[in-house]
Each structure stands twice: as structure tokens, then as C-alpha cells.
N, C-alpha and C positions, 0 to 999 in steps of 0.2 A: 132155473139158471141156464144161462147159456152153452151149449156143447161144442166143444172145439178141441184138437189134438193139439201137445205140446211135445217140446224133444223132454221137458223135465218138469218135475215136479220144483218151481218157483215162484217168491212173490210176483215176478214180472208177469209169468204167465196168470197168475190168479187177477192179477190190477187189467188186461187186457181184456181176460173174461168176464169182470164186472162191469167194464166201460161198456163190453157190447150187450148186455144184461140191462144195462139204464139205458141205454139208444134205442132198444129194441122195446123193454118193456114199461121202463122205468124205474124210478127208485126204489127198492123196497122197503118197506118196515125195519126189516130185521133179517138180519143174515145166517142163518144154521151150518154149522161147520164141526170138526173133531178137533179135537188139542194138540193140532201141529204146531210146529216152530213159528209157522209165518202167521199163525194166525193170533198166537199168545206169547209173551216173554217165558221162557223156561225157568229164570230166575227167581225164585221165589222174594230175594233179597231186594232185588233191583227189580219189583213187575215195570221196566218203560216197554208203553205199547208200541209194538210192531209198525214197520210201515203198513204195511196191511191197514192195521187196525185204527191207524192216524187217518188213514184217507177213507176207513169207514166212520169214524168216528166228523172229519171234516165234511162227509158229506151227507150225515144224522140217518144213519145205517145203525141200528143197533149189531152186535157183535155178539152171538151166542153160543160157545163150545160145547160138546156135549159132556158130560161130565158122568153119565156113567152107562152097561155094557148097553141097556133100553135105550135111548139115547144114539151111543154110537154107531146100534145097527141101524137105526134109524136113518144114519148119515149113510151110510155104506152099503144099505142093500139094494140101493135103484146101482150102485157102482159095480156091485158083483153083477147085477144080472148084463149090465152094457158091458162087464167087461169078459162075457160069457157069449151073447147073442151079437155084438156089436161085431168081433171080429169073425163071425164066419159069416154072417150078412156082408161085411167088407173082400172075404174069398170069395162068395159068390160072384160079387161085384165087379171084380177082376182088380181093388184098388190094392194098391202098393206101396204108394207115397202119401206124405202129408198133405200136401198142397192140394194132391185129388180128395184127398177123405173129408179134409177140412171144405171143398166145394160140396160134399157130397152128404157131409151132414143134417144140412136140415130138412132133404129130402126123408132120410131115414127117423130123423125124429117126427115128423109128421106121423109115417108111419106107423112109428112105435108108438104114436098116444093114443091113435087111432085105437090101436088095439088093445092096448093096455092100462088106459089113462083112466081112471076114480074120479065122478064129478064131486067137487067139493059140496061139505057140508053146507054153506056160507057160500055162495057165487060168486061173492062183489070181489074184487080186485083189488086187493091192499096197496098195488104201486101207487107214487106216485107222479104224474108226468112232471120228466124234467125239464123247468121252461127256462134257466139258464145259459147262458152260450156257450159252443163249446171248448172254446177256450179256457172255460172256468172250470170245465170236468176233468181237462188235460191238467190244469192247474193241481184240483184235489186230487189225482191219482196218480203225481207224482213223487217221486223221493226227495224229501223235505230234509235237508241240512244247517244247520244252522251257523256262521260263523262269523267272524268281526272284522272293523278294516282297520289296517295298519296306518300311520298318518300318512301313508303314501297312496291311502286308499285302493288298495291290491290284498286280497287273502288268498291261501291257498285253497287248493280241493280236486283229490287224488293226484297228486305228484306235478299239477298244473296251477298258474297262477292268473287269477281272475283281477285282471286291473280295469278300476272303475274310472268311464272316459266323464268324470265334472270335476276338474279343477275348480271351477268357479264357487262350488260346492264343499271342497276339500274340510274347510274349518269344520262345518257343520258335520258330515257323514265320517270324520276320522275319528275313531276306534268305538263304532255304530255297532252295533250287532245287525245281519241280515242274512236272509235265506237263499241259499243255494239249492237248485230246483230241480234235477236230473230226469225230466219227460220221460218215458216210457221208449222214444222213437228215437232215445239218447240226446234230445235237446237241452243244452244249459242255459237258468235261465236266474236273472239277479233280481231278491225285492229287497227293498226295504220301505215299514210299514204299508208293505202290498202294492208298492210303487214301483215300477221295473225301473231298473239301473243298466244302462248302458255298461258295456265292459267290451274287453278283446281278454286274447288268450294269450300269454306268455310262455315261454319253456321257461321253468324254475330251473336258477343256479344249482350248479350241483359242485358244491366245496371242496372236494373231494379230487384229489390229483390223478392223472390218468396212469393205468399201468405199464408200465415200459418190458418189451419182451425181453430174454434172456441174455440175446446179442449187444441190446444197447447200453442193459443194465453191466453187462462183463466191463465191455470197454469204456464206462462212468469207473471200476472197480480197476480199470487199469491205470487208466488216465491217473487216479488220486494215488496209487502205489508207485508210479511210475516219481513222481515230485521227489526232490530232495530236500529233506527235511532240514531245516535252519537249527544251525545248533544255539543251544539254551546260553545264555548269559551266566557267566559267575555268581552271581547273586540270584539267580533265579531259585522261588521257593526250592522246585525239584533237587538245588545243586548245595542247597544249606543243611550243613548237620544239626541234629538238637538231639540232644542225649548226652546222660551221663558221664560216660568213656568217651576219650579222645576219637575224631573221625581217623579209620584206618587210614584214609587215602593221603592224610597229611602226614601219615610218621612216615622214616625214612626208611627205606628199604634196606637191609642188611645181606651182605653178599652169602650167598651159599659157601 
């Protein structure tokens, strides 16, 4: 697998280190990994696979977690020892930052196989070369959305509206279902049935009135106390009695 420093442990970082994994070596058979998040649903109710595992799954990568401790020292003990020997080979080195270490790495992995590498049982090379273009690799190792268009042919997707530029088109592709693509290098990008769809970006309406500071909301609070109120008609409900007993306001007042 490929070596490369990340700031965090994410699918993002893991979908880059596969891209450069099939550029460099190729595709593999089968992919060995432990039972993180990104790599399995946690949900025992709801198993839907991972991005991760949609874009190894699109690109006929088997996906195999380990599942038990044989297994996931398996995964973890070439990790301990890099993450033992890697960083004072990196003091030595005098590196500091990412951007040098990530130059600096494949220099040091030579090294290390050099010296520590087991020739396999089996020589031959299970990859396969990827002869696809790359575009289509950008394509599977991206964030695969799925959503529909409205007959104005515009759907949302995070807080932003994707409106699709073919009118000509409108009958047919209104209320389509189609995927929304989110590239790795942050590109969006629209199909449907694998057909890219032209779009622009909108700022979505926000319904929602704005908040007024303290100042203008007072003087809204004066302005309306400040009015003189119209007094009520005789007949008005508020000014009608209904009840049993006469209304007091019409008996006559009697002198002290």
C-alpha cells in the first residue's frame, strides 16, 4: 500500500492513498484493513457500505476487515513498527513538516524493504494494471450522492442549489433521480445515467427573516405603543354583555 502522512485519520485521506496505490501499482485483488468506521457500517440494522467501500466495491477491490485479534495484528504490526522506527529516522533527517516527509517517504520506504522485506511465497503480482482513464478513477473515488430534480430541474446539496442548464430537456429529466459527485480535489460534478449534466451553482433561499438588533427592534416597540388606539364601536363583540344578571354598566348609579 502506499505511504503517505495525513493531518487525520479520514475517508478522504484513505480514497487518495488508494488512487496513488492503483497509479503506481495497480489495482489490487483485495484490500486487508481493521473494523473502522470508514471502512464498514457500524450499524448492524442499516449495514449501507461506506464510501470507502462503494468506491472499492465500483472499482472490483474486494473489501476484507479483520475480524479477529490474528487478523488484526496482522493489520497493525508493520503500523507499530513505522510508527516506532519512522519517526526517529524522520529526527535524524532533520524533517518537521508534512509536505517534507511526504517528499521524503519513498526514499525511506526503499530503505526499509531493503532491509526488512520477506520475499513472497508466490512472486507473481496479483495487481491489476489499470488501463482505464483517469478520469474514470477520479470518477470511482469519489463521493457518490444520489438526489432528484425538481421540475425546475435544480436539487439541492449541502446548503447549495445545483441547477441543471437544458431547458430543452426540462420534460424528460424533471423529477429524474441523478448523482451528485463531490471529487476528492472538491469538484462537483452532475450525471445522470452516467451522462454528465451541465449545472451552475445557486445560493439557496433562505426563508428565514433577518434578525434586527436591539436599537431598531426598541423603536419598531415604540413606534406601535406610541399609536392611538381607535376606540371600539357599541356593538362591538368586546362591548356586548351575555349573562344571566343585568350588565352593571347600564343600571343607574345611586348617590352616595
Amino acid at each position: 500500500m502506499a505511504l503517505r502522512f495525513v493531518r487525520a485519520e479520514t475517508t478522504t485521506g484513505y480514497l487518495l492513498t488508494l488512487r496513488e496505490h492503483i497509479l503506481e501499482h495497480g489495482l489490487p485483488m483485495c484490500l486487508y484493513s481493521d473494523r473502522h468506521t470508514i471502512f464498514r457500517s457500524p450499524s448492524a440494522e442499516n449495514p449501507k457500505p461506506t464510501f470507502f467501500a462503494q468506491a472499492l466495491e465500483r472499482l472490483g477491490i474486494e473489501g476484507i476487515q479483520a475480524s479477529s485479534p490474528q487478523a488484526k495484528g496482522r493489520v497493525e504490526r508493520a503500523n507499530q513498527t513505522l510508527q516506532d522506527r519512522l519517526i526517529k529516522a524522520m529526527r535524524l533527517a532533520g524533517i518537521n513538516d508534512m509536505e517534507a516527509a511526504n517528499a521524503w517517504l519513498p526514499t525511506y520506504r526503499e530503505a526499509h524493504n531493503r532491509r526488512f522485506a520477506i520475499a513472497p511465497a508466490e512472486p507473481e503480482d496479483a495487481h491489476v494494471i489499470y488501463q482505464d482513464r483517469l478520469p474514470s478513477l477520479e470518477r470511482a473515488l469519489a463521493y457518490h450522492h444520489t438526489r432528484r430534480l425538481s421540475q425546475t430541474l435544480s436539487c439541492q446539496f449541502r446548503q447549495q442549489l445545483l441547477q441543471v442548464l437544458a431547458p430543452d430537456q426540462q420534460r424528460r429529466l424533471a423529477g429524474q433521480p441523478v448523482s451528485s459527485l463531490k471529487h476528492l480535489d472538491g469538484q462537483l460534478q452532475l450525471l445522470h445515467a452516467n451522462a454528465t449534466l451541465a449545472f451552475e451553482l445557486r445560493q439557496k433561499k433562505d426563508g428565514r427573516k433577518p434578525t434586527e438588533d436591539a436599537k431598531s427592534l426598541n423603536a419598531r416597540v415604540q413606534a406601535r405603543l406610541s399609536k392611538r388606539s381607535v376606540p371600539s364601536p357599541a356593538n362591538h363583540p368586546w362591548r356586548r354583555w351575555e349573562g344571566p344578571r343585568p350588565n352593571p354598566r347600564e343600571q343607574p348609579q345611586t348617590p352616595a
